[in-house]
C-alpha positions in Angstrom: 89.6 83.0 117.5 92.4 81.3 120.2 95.6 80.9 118.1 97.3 77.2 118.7 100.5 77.6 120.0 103.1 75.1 118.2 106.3 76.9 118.9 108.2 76.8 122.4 106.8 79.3 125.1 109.7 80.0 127.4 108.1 79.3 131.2 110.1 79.5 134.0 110.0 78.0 137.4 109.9 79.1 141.2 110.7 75.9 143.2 111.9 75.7 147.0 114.4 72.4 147.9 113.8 72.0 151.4 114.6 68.9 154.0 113.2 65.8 152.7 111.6 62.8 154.6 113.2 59.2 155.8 111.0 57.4 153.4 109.3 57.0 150.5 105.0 56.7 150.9 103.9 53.1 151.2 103.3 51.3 147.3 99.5 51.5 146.8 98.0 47.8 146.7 97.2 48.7 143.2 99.4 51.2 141.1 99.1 52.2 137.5 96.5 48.8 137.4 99.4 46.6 138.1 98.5 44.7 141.6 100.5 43.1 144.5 99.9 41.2 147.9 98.6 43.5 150.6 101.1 44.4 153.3 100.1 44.1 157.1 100.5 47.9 157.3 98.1 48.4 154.6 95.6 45.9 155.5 96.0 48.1 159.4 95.4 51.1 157.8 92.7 49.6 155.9 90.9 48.7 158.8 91.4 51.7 160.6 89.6 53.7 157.8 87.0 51.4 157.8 86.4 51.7 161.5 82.9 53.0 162.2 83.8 56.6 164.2 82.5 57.8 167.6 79.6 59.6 167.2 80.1 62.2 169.9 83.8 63.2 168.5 84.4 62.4 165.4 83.4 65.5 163.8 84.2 68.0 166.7 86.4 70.4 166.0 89.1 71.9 168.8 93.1 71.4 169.9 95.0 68.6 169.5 97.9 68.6 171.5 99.6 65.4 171.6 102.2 62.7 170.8 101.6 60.4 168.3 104.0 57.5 168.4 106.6 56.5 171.1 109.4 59.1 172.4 111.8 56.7 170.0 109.9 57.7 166.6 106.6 60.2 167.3 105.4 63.2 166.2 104.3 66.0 168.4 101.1 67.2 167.1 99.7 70.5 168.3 97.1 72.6 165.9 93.4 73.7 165.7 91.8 70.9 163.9 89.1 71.6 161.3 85.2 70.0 161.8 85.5 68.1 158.5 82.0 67.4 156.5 81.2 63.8 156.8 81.5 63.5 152.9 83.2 64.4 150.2 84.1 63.8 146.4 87.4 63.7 144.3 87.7 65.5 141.0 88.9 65.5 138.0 90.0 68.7 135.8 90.7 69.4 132.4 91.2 72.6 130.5 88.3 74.8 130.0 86.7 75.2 126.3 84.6 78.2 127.1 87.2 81.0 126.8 87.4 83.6 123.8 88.7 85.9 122.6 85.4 88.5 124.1 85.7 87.2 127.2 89.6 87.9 127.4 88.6 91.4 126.3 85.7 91.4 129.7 88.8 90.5 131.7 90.7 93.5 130.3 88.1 95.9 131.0 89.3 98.3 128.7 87.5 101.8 128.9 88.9 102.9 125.7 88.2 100.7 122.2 91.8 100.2 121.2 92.3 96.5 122.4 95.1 94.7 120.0 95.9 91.5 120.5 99.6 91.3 120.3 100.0 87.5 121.0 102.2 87.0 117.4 104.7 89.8 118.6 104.8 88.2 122.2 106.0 85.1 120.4 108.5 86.8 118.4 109.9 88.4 121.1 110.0 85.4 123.1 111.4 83.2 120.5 114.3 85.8 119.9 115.2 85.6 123.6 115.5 82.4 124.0 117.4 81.9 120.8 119.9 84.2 122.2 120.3 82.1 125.7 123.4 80.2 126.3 122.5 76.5 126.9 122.5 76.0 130.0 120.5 79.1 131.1 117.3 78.0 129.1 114.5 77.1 131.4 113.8 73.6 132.2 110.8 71.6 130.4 108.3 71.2 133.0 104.9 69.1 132.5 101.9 72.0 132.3 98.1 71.5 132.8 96.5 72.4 130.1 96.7 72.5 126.1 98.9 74.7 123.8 96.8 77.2 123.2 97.8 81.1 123.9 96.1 85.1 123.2 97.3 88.2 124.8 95.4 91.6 124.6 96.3 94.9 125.4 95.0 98.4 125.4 98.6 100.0 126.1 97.8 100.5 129.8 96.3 96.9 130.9 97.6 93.7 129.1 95.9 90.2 129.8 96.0 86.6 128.7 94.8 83.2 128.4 97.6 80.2 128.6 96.9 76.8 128.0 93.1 77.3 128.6 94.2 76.8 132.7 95.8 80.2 133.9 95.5 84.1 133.1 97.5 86.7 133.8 96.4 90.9 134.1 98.6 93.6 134.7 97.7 97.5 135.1 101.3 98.9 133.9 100.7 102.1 135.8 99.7 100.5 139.1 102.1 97.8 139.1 105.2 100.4 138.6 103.8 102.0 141.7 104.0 98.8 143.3 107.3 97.8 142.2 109.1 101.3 143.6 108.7 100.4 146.6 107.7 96.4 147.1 112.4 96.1 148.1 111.7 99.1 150.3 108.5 98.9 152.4 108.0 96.5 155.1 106.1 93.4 154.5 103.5 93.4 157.3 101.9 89.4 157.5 98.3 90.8 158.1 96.7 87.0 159.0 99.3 86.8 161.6 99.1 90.8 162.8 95.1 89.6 162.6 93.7 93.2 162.6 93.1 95.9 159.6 97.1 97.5 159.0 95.1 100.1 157.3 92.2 102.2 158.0 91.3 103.7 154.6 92.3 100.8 152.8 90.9 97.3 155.0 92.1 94.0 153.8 88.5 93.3 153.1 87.9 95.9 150.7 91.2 94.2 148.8 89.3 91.0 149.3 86.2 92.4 147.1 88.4 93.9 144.3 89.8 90.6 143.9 86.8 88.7 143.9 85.4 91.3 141.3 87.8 90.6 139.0 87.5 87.0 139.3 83.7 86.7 138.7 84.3 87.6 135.2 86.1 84.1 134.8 83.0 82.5 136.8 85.6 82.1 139.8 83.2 83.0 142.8 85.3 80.5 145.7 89.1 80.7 146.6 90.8 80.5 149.9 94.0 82.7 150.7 96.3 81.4 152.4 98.9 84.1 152.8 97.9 88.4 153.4 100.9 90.9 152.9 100.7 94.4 153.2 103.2 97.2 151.7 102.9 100.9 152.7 105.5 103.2 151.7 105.2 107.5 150.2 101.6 107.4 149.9 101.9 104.2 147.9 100.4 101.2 149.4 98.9 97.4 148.4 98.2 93.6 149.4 99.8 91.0 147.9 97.3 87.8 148.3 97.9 84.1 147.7 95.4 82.1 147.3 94.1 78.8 145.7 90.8 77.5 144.2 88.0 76.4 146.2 85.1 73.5 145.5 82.3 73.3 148.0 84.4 75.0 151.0 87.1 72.6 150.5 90.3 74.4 149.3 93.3 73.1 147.0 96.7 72.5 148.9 98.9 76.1 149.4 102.1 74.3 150.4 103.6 72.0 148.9 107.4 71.4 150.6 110.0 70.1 148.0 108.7 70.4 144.3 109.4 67.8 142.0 109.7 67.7 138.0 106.1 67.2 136.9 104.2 68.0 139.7 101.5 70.8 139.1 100.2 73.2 141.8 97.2 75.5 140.9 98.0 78.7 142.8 97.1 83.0 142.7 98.6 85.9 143.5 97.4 89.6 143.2 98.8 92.8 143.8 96.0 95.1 145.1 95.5 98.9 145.6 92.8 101.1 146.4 92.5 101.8 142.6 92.5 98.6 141.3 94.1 95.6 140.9 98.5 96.2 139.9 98.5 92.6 139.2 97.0 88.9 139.1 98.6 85.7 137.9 96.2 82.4 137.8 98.9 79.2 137.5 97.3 76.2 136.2 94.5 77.5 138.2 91.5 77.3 136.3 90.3 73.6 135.3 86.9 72.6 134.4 85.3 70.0 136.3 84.8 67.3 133.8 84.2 64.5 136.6 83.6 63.3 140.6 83.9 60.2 141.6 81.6 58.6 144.1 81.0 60.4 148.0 83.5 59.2 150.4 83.3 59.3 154.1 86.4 61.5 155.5 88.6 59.9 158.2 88.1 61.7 161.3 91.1 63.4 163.3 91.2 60.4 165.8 91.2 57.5 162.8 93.9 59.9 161.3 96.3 60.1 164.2 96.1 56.5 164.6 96.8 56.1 160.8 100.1 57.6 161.4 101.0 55.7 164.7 100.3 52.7 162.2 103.2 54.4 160.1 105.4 55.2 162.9 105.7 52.0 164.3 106.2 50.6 160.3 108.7 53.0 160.2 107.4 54.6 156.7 107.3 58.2 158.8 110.3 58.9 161.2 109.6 61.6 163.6 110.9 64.0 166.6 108.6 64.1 169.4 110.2 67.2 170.1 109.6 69.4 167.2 105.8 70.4 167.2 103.7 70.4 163.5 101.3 73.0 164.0 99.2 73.4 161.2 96.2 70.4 160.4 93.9 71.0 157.6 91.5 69.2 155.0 92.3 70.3 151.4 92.3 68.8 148.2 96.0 67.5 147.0 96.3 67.5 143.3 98.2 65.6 140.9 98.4 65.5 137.3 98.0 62.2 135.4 97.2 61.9 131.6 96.7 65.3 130.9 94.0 65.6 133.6 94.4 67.6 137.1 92.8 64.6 139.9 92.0 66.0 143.1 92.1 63.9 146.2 90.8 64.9 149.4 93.5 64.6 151.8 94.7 65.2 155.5 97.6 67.9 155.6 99.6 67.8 159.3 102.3 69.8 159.0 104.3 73.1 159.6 104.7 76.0 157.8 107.9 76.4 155.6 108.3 80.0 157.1 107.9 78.4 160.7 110.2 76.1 159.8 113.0 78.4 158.5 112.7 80.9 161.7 113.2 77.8 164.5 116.4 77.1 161.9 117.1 80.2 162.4 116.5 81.1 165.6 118.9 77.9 166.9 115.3 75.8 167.8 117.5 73.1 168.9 114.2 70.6 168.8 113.9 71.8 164.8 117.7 71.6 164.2 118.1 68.1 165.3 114.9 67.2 163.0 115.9 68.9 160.4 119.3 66.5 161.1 117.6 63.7 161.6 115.0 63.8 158.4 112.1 63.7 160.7 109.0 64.3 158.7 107.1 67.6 158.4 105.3 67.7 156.2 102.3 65.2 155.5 99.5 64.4 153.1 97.1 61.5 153.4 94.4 60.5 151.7 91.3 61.6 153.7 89.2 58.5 152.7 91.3 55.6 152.3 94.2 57.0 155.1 97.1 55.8 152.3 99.9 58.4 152.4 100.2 60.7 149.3 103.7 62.6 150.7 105.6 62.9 153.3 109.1 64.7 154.2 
């Protein structure tokens, strides 16, 4: 039996302030079912996403490496671009209602049979803390997907829980301490960017298939990873893997940019040995599909570049044709809206915070005087009807 959380769960926060944009995204013709007069720009981006696509490009994949815009207000554009399917639906999540108690306990995988569910002395515990934090060092209320609902098992080695019928968490005690001695010490080795094995007896792939193991018992069988580290130090070694849900190939955003108060990102992360995994946290990861809306055709590259030179010459994106965005992508973006997770297909041009930070760095004049200047880098727009979902 779940137990219905009514008291306060203390939940904290990671969020990354970086440079924002020159504007705010265009006011959808119709917002919260209050309507206005069409602008020109949206009635040009309108007609640019109706615009029937060429047939021997539009759903090539390859380079892009060109301005968009004018040398006064562009954007430098230079990425692998993605063959998108000609298709695709949004959806719409809520919180599952198929998770117990016995399938907490298949998560757990205890080989002994002393599981206890300690949730009541979690809450105790957590209630005294934060009865005993000064005012202004209690966490921040922040909107959650999900209900109130909370159970934690343990088997005094492995400890596991269901939050809000949307994310889980498993630790192994004794592999995570391994993990923590030396995560400050050992250098963090990007393996997607090194883009070969940093380990013969222990592959990235095999880290992969522990992972996925794990999440089969949740009936997660589809995720993308977005981010491979690996830690090797005194015989100790593991990954740490990011990753994000998958529907039907398509992935959920990875990077967000600036975070805002009420803004929900479903997201993963595992710590994985050999043995086993140290670690796995699920953050509002693990909605059930409750509806999809109708197929819409996707905007190919071409309709989305001249989307944005639509923009550029609005000025609703300011740019520096100088300062490359090198990352293009497909992904769902989501957003939370009546206790629902919706989400929309959408175009992602952009480049990496990390990137970003080591051309700061580094002196990148061309990224400094963006940076300056609030030209955009990072972009979202909706891959059917080419309106802008975010842009800084």
């Amino acid at each position: 039996m779940k137990k219905r959380v009514l008291s306060i769960l203390i939940a904290g926060v990671l969020g990354i302030c970086v440079f924002t944009g020159c504007q705010k995204a265009p006011e959808a013709s119709a917002d919260n079912d209050v309507s206005h007069a069409k602008s020109s720009l949206e009635n040009e981006v309108e007609a640019i996403a109706a615009e029937e696509p060429d047939k021997d490009t539009a759903r090539a994949d390859g380079s892009y490496d060109a301005l968009v815009g004018t040398e006064e207000n562009g954007i430098w554009i230079c990425a692998e671009v993605p063959a998108p399917p000609q298709t695709v639906r949004a959806l719409t999540l809520r919180e599952r209602d198929d998770w117990d108690e016995e399938k907490l306990k298949e998560l757990l995988g205890s080989e002994g049979g002393n599981v206890q569910d300690i949730t009541a002395e979690y809450l105790v515990q957590a209630q005294k803390e934060f009865s005993e934090m000064n005012e202004e060092d209690r966490p921040v209320e922040w909107l959650n997907f999900g209900d109130d609902s909370l159970i934690i098992l343990s088997d005094g080695q492995k400890e596991a829980s269901f939050t809000r019928n949307t994310c889980v968490s498993y630790v192994d005690e004794a592999l995570k301490k391994n993990c923590d001695a030396i995560y400050k010490k050992a250098p963090e080795i990007d393996v997607i960017s090194a883009d070969e094995d940093v380990s013969a007896n222990f592959p990235v792939s095999r880290a992969k298939d522990i992972l996925l193991e794990k999440l089969a018992v949740l009936d997660i069988t589809e995720i993308n990873i977005s981010r491979v580290l690996y830690y090797e130090l005194g015989g100790t070694a593991f990954y740490e893997l990011i990753f994000t849900p998958s529907y039907e190939k398509l992935p959920v955003a990875s990077e967000f940019g600036q975070i805002v108060l009420g803004e929900v990102h479903p997201r993963g992360t595992a710590w994985i040995t050999a043995d086993g995994i140290a670690a796995m946290n699920l953050e509002d990861y693990c909605g059930k599909i409750t509806e999809q809306s109708e197929t819409g055709n996707i905007l190919t590259f071409p309709q989305v570049t001249d989307i944005l030179e639509k923009y550029l010459e609005n000025n609703t994106l300011c740019g520096n044709p100088r300062a490359k965005l090198t990352k293009a992508e497909l992904v769902y973006y989501p957003t939370l809206r009546d206790s629902q997770l919706i989400l929309t297909p959408a175009w992602h041009v952009y480049i990496p915070l990390n990137e970003m930070e080591t051309a700061l760095e580094t002196g990148d004049k061309a990224w400094q005087e963006a940076a300056d200047e609030g030209a955009a880098w990072n972009i979202y727009l909706d891959a059917v009807t080419g309106i802008m979902i975010k842009a800084e």
